[in-house]
Steps between C-alpha positions, in 0.01 A plus 500: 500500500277598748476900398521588165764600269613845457610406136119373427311722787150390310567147469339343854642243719429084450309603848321775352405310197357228676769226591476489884877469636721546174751675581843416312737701508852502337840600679828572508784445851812596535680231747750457618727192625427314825662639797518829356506736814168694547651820556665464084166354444300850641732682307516320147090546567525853575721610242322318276227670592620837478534403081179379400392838668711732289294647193763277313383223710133550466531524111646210449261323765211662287672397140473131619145500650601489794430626831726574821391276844718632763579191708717430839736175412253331750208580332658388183608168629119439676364593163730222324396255827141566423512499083687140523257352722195633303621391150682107683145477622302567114751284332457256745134481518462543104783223451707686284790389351770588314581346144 
């Protein structure tokens, strides 16, 4: 990712290493269906929330490698906007295909 992990804090970034603009990073969203009101949208989000930030929460976040991004369902969708266009546009310049 862009900042390092806190699971390998001496282990530097692609960036820092050398590789001008890697940054990959993996994820994981919680949707839900089209036409789901944003108010039970906001509060799916926000209970969620409330979760991952229990101790509970943040020990299983830290078992997995993983780390918390605290995200409004717009940011989350602009984020999924942005990551499809950027990866559409590398398959389609390298002309990758699936077997």
């Amino acid at each position: 990712s862009a900042t390092r992990s806190a699971a390998l804090p001496n282990v530097p970034t692609m960036v820092e290493a050398g590789v001008a603009d890697f940054v990959v990073e993996s994820f994981v969203v919680v949707m839900a269906p089209a036409g789901t009101p944003q108010p039970i949208v906001q509060r799916l989000n926000d209970e969620m929330l409330k979760a991952w930030l229990t101790p509970e929460g943040q020990r299983l976040l830290a078992g997995l490698n993983m780390e918390l991004a605290q995200s409004k369902p717009l940011d989350i969708a602009n984020f999924l906007t942005s990551e499809r266009v950027r990866w559409s546009k590398l398959i389609h310049e390298a002309n990758i295909k699936t077997e």
